[in-house]
VOBA-1610 file (N, C-alpha, C; in pm, whole numbers, padded with zeros to 5 digits, always signed):
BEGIN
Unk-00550+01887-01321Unk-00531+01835-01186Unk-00504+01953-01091Unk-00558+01943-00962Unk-00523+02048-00886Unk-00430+02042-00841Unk-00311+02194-00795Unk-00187+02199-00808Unk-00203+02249-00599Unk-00096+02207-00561Unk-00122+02239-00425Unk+00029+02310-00422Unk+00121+02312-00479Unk+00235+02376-00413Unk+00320+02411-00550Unk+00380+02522-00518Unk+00463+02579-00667Unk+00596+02677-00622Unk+00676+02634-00668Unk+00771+02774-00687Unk+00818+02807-00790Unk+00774+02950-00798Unk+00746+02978-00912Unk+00866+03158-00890Unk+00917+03197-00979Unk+00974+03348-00990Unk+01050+03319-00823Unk+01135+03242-00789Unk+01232+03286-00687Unk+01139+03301-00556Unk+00962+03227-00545Unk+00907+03199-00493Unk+00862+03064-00418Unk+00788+03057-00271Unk+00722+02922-00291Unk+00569+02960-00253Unk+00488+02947-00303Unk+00362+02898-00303Unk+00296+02841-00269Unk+00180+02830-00183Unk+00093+02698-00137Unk-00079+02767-00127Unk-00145+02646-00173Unk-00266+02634-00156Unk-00347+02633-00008Unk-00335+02738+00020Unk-00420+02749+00151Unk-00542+02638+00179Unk-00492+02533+00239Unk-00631+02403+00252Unk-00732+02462+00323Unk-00710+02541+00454Unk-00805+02577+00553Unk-00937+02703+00469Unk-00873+02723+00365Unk-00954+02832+00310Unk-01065+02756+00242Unk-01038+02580+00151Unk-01154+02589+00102Unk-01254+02506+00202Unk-01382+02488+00138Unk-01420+02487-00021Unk-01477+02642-00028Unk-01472+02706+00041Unk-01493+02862+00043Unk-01385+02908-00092Unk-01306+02939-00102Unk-01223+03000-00204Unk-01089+02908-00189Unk-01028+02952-00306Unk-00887+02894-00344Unk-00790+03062-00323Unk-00749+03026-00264Unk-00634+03148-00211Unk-00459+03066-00212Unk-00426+03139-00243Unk-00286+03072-00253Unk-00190+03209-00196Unk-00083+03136-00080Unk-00032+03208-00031Unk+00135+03198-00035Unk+00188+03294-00045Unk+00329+03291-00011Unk+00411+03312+00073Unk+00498+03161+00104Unk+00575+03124+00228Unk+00725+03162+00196Unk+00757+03272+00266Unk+00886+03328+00198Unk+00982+03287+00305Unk+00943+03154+00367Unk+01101+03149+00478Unk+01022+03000+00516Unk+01173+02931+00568Unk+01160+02782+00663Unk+01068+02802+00773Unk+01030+02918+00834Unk+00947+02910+00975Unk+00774+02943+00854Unk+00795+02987+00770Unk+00646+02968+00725Unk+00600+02871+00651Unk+00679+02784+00644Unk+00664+02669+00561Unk+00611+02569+00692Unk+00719+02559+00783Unk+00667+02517+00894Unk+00523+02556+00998Unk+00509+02685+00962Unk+00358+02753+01072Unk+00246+02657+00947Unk+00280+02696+00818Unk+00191+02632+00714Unk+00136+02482+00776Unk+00251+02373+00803Unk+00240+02270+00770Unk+00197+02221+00948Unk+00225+02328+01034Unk+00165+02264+01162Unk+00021+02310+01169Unk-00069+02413+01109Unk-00166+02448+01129Unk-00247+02393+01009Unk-00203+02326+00917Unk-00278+02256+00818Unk-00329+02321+00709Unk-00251+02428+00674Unk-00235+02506+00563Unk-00210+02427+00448Unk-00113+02328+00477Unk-00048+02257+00371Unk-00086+02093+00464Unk-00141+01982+00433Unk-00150+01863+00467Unk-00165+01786+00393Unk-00145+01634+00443Unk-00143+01540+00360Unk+00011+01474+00386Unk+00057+01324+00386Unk+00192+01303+00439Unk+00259+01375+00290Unk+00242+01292+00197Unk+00292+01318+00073Unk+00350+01413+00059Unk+00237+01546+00083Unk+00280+01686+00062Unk+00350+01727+00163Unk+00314+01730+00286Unk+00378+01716+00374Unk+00538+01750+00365Unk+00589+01584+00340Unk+00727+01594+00286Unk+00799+01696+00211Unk+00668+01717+00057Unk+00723+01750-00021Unk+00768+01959+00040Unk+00694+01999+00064Unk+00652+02084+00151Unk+00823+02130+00224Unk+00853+02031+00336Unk+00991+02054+00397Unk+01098+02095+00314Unk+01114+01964+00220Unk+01177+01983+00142Unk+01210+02144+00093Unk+01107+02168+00037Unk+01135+02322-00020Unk+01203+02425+00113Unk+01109+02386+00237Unk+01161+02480+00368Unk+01313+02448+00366Unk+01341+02358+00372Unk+01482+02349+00402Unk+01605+02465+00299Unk+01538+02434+00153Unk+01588+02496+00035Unk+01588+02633+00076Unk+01475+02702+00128Unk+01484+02825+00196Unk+01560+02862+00283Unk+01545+02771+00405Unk+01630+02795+00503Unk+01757+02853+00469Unk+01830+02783+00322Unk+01980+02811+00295Unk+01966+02951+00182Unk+01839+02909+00106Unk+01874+03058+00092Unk+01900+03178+00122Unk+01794+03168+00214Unk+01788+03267+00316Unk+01907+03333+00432Unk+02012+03202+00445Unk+02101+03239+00551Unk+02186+03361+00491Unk+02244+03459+00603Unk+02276+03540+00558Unk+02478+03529+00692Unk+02447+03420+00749Unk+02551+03453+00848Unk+02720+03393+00770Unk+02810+03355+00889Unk+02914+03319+00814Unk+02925+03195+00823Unk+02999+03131+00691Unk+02996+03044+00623Unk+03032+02897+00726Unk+03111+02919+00862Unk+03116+02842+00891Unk+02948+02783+01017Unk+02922+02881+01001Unk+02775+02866+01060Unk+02614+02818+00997Unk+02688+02793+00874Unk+02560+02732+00829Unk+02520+02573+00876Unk+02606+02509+00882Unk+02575+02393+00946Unk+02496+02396+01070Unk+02493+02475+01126Unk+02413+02478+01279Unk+02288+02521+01239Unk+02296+02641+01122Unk+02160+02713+01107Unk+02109+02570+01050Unk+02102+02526+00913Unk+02083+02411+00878Unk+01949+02320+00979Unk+02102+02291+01067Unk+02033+02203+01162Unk+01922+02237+01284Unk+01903+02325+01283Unk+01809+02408+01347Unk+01696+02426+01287Unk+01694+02447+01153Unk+01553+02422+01086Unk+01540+02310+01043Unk+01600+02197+01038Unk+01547+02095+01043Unk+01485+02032+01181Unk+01536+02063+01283Unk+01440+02044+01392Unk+01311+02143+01439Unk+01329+02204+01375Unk+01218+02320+01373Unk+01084+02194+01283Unk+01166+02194+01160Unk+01083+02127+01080Unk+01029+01993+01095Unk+01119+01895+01154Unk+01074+01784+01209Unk+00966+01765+01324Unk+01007+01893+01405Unk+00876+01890+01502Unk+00733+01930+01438Unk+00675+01948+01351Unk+00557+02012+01247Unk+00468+01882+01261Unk+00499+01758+01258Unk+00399+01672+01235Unk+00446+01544+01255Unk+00454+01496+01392Unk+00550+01352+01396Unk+00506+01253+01329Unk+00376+01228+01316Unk+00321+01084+01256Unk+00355+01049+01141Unk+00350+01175+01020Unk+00389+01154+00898Unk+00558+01093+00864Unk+00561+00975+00834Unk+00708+00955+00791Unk+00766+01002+00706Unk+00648+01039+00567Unk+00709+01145+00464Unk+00816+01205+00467Unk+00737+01271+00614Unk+00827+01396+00648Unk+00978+01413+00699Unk+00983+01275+00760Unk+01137+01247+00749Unk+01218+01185+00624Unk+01167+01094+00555Unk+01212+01065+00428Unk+01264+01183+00359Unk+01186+01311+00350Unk+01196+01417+00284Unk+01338+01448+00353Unk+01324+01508+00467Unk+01432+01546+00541Unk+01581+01433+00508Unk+01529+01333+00511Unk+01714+01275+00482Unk+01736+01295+00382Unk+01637+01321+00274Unk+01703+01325+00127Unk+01767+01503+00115Unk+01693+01580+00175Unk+01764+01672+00149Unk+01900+01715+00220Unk+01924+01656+00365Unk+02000+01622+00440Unk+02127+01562+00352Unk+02130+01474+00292Unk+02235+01412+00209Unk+02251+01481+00076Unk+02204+01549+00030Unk+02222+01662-00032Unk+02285+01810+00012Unk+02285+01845+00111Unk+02318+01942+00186Unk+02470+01874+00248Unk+02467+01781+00270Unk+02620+01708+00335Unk+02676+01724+00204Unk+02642+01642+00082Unk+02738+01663-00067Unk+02820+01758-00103Unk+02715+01874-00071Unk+02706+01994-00138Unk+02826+02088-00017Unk+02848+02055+00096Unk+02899+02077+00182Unk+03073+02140+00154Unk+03078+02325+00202Unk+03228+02368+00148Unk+03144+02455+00043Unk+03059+02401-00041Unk+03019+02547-00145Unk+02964+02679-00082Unk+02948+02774-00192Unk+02930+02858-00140Unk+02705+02833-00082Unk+02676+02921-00028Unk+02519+02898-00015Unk+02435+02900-00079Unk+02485+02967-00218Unk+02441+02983-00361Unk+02389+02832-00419Unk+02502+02812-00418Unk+02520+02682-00511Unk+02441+02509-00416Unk+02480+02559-00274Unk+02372+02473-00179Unk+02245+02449-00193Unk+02151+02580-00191Unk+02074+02647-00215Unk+01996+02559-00328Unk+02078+02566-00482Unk+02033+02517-00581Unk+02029+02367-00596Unk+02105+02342-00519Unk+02118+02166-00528Unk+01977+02125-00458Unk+01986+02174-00335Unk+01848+02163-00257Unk+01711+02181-00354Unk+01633+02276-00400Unk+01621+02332-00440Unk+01579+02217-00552Unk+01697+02160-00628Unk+01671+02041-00730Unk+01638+01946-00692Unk+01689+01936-00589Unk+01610+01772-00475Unk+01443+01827-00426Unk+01426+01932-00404Unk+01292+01957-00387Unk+01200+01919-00481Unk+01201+01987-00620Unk+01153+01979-00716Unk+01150+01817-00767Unk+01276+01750-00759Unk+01268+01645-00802Unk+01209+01541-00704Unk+01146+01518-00563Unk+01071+01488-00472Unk+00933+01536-00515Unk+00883+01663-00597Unk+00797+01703-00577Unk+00746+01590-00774Unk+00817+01591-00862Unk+00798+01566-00955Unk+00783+01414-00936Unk+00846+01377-00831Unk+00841+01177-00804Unk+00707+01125-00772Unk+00658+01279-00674Unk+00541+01208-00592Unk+00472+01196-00693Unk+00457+01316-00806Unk+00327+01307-00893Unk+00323+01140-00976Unk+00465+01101-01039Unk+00463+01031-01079Unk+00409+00849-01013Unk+00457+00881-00907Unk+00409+00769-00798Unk+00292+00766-00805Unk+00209+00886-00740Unk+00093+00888-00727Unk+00013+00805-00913Unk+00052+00831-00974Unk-00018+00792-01174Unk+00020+00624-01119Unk+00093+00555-01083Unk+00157+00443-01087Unk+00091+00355-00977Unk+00054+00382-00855Unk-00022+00324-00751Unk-00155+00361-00795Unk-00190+00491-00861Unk-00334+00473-00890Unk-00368+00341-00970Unk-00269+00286-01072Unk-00316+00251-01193Unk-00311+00088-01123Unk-00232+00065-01030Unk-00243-00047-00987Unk-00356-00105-00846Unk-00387+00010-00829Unk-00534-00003-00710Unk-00679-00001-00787Unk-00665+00063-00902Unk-00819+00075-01013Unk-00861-00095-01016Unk-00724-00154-01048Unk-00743-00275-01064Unk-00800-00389-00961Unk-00816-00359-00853Unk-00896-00440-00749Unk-01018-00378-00734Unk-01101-00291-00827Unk-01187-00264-00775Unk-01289-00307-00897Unk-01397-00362-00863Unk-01508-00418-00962Unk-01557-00322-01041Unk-01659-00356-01152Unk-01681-00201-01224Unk-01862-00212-01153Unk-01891-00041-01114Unk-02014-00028-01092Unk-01981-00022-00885Unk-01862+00032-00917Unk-01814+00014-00748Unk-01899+00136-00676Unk-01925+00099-00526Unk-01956+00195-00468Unk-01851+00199-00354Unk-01729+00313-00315Unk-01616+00317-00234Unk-01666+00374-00130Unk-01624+00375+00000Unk-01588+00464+00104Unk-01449+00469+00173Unk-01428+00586+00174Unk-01296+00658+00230Unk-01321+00746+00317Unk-01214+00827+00405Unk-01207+00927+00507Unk-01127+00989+00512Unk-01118+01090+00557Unk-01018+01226+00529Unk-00984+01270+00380Unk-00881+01331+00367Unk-00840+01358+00224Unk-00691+01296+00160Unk-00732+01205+00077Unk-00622+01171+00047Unk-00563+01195-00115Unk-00620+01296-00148Unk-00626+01284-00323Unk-00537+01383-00364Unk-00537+01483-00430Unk-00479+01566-00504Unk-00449+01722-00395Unk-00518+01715-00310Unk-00511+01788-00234Unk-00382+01728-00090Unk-00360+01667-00060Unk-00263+01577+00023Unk-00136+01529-00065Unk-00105+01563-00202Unk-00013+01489-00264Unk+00057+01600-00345Unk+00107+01554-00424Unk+00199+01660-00560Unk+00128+01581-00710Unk+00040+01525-00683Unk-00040+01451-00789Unk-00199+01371-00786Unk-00244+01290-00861Unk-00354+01229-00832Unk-00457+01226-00702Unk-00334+01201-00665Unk-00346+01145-00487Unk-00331+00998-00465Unk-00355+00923-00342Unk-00302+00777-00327Unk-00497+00709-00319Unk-00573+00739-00196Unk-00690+00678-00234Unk-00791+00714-00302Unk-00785+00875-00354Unk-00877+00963-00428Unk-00809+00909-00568Unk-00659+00907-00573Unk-00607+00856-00692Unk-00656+00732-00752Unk-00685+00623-00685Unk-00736+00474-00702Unk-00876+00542-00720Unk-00948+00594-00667Unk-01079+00625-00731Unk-01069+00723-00840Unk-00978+00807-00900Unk-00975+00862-01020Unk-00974+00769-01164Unk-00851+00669-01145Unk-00840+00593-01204Unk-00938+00456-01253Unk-01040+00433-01150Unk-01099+00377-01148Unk-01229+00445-01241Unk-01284+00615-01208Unk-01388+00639-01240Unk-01323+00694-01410Unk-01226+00718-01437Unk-01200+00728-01572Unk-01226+00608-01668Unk-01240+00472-01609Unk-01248+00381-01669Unk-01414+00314-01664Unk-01490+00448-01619Unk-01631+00427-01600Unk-01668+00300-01452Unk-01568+00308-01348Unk-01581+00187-01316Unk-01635+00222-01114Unk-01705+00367-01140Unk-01761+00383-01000Unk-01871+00439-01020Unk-01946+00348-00907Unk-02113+00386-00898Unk-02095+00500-00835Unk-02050+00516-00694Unk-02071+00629-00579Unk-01979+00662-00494Unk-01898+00724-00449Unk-01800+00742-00328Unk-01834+00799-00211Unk-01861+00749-00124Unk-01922+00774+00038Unk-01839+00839+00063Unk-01792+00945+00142Unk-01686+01029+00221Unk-01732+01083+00345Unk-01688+00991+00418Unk-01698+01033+00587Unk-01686+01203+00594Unk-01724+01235+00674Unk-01663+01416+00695Unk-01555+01452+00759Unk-01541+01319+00857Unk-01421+01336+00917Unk-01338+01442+01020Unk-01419+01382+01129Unk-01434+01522+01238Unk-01280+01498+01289Unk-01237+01600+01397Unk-01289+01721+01407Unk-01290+01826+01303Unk-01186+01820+01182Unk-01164+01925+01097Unk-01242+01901+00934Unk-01302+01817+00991Unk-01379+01822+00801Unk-01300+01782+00701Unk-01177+01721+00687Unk-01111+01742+00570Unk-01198+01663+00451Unk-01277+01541+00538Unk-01379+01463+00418Unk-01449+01580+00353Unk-01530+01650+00419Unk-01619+01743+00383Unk-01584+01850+00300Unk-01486+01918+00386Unk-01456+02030+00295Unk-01354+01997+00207Unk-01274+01892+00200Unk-01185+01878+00040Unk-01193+01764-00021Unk-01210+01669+00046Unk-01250+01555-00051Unk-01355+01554-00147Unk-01468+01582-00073Unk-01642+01617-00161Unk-01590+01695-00249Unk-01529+01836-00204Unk-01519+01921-00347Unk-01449+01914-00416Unk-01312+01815-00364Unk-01240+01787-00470Unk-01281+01686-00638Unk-01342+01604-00550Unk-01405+01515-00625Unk-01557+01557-00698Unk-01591+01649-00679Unk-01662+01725-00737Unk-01649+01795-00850Unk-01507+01886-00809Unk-01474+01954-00918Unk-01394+01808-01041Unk-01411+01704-01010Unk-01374+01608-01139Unk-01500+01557-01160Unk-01627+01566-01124Unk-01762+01526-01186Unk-01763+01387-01134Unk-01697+01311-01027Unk-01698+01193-00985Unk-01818+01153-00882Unk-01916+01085-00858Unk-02014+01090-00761Unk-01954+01077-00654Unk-02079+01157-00550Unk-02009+01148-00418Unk-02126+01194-00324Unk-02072+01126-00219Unk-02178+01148-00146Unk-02140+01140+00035Unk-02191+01255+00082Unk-02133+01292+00213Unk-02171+01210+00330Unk-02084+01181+00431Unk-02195+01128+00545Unk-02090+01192+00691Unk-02167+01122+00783Unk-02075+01168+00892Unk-02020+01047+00923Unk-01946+01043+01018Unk-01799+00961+01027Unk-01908+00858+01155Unk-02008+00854+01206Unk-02035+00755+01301Unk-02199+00730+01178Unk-02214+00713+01082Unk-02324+00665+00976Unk-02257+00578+00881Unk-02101+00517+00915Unk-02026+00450+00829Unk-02103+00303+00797Unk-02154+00250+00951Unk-02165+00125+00962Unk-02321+00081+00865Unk-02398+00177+00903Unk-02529+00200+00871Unk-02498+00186+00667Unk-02426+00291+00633Unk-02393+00281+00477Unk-02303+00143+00458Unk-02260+00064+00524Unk-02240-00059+00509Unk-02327-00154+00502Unk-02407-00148+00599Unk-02542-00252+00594Unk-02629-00241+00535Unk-02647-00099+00427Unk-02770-00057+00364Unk-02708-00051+00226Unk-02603+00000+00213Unk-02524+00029+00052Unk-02454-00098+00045Unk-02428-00137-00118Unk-02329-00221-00134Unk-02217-00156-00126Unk-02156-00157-00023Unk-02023-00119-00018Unk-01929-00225-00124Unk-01812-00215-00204Unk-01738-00275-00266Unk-01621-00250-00152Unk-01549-00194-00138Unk-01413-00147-00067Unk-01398-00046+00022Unk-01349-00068+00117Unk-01279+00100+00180Unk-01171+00142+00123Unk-01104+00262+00102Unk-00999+00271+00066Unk-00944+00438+00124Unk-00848+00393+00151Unk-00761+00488+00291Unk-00615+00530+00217Unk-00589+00630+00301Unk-00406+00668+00248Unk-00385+00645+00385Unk-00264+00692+00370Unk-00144+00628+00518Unk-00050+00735+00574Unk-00043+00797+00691Unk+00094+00887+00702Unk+00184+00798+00771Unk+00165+00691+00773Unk+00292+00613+00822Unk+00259+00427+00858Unk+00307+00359+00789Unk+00303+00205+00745Unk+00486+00145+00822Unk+00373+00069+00969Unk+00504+00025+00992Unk+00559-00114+00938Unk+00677-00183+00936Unk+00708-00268+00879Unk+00628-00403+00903Unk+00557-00423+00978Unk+00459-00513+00960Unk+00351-00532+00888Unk+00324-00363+00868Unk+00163-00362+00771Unk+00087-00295+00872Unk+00126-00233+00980Unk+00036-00195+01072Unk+00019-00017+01036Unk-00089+00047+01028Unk-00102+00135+00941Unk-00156+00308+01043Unk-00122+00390+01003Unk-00140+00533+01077Unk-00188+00597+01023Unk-00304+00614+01028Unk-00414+00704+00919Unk-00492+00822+00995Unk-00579+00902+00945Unk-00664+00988+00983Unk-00745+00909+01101Unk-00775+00943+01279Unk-00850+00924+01313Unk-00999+00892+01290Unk-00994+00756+01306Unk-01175+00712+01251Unk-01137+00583+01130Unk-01000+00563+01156Unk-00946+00466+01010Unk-00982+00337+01088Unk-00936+00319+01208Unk-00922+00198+01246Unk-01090+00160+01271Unk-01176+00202+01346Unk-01321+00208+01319Unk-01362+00127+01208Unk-01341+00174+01089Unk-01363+00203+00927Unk-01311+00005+00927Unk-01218-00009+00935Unk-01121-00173+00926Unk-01197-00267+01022Unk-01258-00232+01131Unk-01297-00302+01211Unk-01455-00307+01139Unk-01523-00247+01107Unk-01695-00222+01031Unk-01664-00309+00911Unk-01536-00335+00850Unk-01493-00343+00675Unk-01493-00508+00710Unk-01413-00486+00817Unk-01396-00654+00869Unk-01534-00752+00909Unk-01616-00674+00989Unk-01768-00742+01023Unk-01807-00765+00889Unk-01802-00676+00789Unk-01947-00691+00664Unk-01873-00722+00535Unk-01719-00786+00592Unk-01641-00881+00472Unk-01608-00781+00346Unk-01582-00663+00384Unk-01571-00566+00242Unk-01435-00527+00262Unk-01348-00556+00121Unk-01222-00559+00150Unk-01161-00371+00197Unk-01072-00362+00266Unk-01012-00260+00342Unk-00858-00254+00277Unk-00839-00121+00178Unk-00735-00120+00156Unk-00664+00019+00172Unk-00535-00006+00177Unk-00446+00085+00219Unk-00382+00148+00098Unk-00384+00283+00015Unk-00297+00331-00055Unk-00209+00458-00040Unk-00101+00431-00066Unk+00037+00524-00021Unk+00154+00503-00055Unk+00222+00571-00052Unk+00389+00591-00116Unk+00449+00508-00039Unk+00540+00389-00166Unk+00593+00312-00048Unk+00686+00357+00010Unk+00772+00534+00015Unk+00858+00636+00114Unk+00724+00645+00268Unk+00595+00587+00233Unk+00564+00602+00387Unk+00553+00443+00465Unk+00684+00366+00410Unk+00637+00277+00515Unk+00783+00287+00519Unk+00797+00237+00707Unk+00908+00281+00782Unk+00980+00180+00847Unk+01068+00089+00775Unk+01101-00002+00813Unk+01180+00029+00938Unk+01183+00086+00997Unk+01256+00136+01121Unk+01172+00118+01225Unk+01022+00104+01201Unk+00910+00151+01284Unk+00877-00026+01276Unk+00927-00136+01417Unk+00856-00241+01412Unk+00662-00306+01332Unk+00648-00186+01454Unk+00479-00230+01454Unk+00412-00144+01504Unk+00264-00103+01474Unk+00217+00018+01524Unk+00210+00066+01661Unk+00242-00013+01761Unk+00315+00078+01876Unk+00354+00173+01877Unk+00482+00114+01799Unk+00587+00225+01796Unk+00575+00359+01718Unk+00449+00341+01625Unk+00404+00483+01560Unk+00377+00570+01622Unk+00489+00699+01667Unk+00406+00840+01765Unk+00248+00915+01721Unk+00167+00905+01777Unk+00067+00969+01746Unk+00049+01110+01793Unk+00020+01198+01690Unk-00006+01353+01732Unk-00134+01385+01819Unk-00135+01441+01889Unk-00224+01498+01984Unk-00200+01609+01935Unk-00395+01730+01891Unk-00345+01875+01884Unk-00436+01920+01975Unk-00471+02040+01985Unk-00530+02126+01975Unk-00625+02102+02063Unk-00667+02106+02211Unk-00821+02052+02244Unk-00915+02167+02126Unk-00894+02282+02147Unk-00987+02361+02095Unk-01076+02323+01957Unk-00952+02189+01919Unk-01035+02162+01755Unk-01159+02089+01790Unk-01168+02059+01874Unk-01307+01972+01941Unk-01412+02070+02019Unk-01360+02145+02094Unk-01439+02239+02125Unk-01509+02365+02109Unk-01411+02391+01961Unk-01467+02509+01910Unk-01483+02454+01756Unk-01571+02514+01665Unk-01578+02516+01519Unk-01548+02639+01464Unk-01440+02676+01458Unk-01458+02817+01412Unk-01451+02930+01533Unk-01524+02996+01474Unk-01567+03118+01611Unk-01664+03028+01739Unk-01772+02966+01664Unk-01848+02896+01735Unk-01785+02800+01839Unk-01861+02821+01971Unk-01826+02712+02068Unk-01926+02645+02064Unk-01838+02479+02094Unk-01914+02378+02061Unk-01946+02307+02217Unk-01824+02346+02257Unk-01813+02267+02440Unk-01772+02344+02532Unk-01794+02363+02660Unk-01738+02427+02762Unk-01593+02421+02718Unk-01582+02541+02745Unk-01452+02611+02726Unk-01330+02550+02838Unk-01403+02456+02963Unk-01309+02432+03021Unk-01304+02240+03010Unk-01367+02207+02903Unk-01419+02083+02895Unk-01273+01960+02902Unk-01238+01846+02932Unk-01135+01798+02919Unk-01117+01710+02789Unk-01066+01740+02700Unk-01032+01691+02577Unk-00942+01586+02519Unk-00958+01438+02469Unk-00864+01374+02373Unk-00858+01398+02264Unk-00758+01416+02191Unk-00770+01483+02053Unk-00662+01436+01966Unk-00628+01280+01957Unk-00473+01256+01854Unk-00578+01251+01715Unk-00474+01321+01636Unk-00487+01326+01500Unk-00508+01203+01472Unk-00462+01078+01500Unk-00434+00976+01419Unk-00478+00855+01463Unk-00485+00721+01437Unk-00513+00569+01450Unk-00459+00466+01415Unk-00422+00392+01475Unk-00349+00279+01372Unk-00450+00178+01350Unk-00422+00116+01233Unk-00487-00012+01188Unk-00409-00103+01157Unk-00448-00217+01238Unk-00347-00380+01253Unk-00353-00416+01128Unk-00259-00435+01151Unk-00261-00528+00965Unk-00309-00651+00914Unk-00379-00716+01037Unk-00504-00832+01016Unk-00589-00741+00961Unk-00666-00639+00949Unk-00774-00552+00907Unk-00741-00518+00757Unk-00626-00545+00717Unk-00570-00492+00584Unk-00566-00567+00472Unk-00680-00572+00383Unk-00680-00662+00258Unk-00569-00639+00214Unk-00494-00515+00178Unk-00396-00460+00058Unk-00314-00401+00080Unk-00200-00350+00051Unk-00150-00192+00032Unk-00143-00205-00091Unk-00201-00045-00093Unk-00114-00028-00256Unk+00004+00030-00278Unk+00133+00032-00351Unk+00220+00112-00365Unk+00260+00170-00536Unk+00338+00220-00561Unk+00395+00258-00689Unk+00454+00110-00751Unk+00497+00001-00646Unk+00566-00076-00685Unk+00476-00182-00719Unk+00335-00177-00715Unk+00236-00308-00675Unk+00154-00371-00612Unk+00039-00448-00556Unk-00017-00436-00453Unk+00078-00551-00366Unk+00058-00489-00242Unk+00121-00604-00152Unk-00009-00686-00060Unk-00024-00804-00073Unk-00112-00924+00018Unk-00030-00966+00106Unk-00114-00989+00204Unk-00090-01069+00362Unk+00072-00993+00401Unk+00057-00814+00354Unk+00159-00748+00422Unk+00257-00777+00572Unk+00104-00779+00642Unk+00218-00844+00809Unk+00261-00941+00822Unk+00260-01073+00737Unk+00337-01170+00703Unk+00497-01143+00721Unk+00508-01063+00651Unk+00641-01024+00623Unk+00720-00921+00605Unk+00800-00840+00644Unk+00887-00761+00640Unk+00969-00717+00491Unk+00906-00578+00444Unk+00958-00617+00346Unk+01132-00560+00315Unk+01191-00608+00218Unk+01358-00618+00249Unk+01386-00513+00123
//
């Protein structure tokens, strides 16, 4: 399985995403502000990882402090707002943060040593949960899918976005181990390719079929392919079922909905936010105009062109056959609130 994040020798490690499918480079983030440059420029993505990701920054942060003892609490709290600002949509990423947060309060009076390591064990053990989650929602999403399936998905949600399987690449792992997929469509998923450049090759490098398209040829491979399912990950599921995915998701639910092909949601149930009513209230990221106007070196648009650019979409939870979680699939989600 591909490994996206490690600390390894008094190190942390990460899989440079922006580098492939060109090369696998792995780089080292020796402080909380590079964990953070990592995770705002998409070095490191995916909610899952995301989280898991902070987590470790934070662990740094305390290693790293060098001031006096009654000042760590401020430093502390300073890279956690450092870190919280990296990616609002993902809830991961706060889940992550309170758990290490209440670990850091426990631990509170030791020396920074011993902080340090507690953290540090909450990282690792966040990072060892997701994998396990991820084996556990796969094994329960394989199961809604017919054998001889042909899937479509968007963005990257697999092994590359997680500390394991992945959540909708995972449901198609599980599925194609059991001989039970014809083909996997993968949008490309503009502006940044993540369909293209990591999903295809991820799923490549496991010998799984696949097959590329662009993100406005969805409808067309609906009306011409037997589509069986869509299947999506989530950076944030509000308590209704209303869902925050890769821009181009909600599209995808609305096409799934015309041509009756069920639309499902898989993700950690740490990304649904019972705090978060209904997708309103989900903040959506806006980045970069330039990711639209430039590819690279290449310009794509006047340089002075006026740009919308949120990362993200919500999808109503009428559009939502499923979620999947570690715990089970959940039906007619916006029904109910779960307790």
């Amino acid at each position: 399985m591909l490994k996206t994040i490690a600390y390894e020798n008094q190190q942390l490690y990460i899989l440079n995403q922006n580098r492939l499918p060109e090369e696998q480079v792995w780089e080292r983030c020796d402080s909380v502000e590079a964990v953070a440059a990592a995770i705002r420029t998409l070095r490191l993505r995916g909610a899952p990882l995301i989280g898991v990701s902070a987590a470790y920054g934070m662990a740094l942060a305390v290693r790293d402090y060098t001031g006096a003892a009654e000042g760590l609490a401020g430093h502390y709290a300073a890279a956690e707002r450092l870190m919280a600002a990296t990616r609002p949509t993902a809830v991961n990423l706060f889940y992550a943060l309170a758990r290490m947060r209440t670990v850091f309060e426990t631990a509170a009076g030791e020396p920074p040593e011993v902080i340090f390591a507690a953290l540090l064990t909450e990282a690792r053990r966040l990072q060892q949960e997701d994998a396990e989650c991820n084996f556990r929602l796969s094994e329960h999403g394989q199961a809604l899918l017919p054998d001889h399936a042909n899937v479509l998905t968007i963005c990257n949600a697999g092994a590359l976005a997680t500390c394991g399987c992945g959540t909708a690449l995972g449901v198609i792992r599980s599925a194609h181990q059991r001989g039970k997929i014809e083909m996997v469509y993968a949008c490309e998923t503009r502006p940044l390719l993540q369909g293209a450049r990591l999903t295809v090759w991820e799923l490549m490098q496991d010998g799984i079929p696949v097959t590329l398209i662009t993100d406005s040829m969805a409808a067309t491979v609906m009306n011409r392919q037997r589509i069986d399912a869509v299947i999506i990950g989530a950076d944030r599921i509000a308590a209704n079922g209303d869902t925050a995915n890769k821009i181009g998701s909600y599209g995808l639910a609305i096409l799934a909905h015309s041509f009756g092909i069920p639309f499902y949601v898989a993700a950690p149930a740490s990304t649904i936010d019972e705090n978060t009513a209904t997708g309103q209230d989900i903040p959506i990221e806006e980045r970069d105009p330039d990711e639209l106007r430039r590819l690279g070196e290449r310009v794509l648009a006047p340089p002075e062109a006026r740009v919308f650019n949120p990362a993200f979409d919500v999808t109503p939870h009428e559009l939502i056959s499923a979620i999947i979680t570690e715990d089970g699939v959940f039906w007619d989600f916006g029904r109910k609130v779960r307790s």
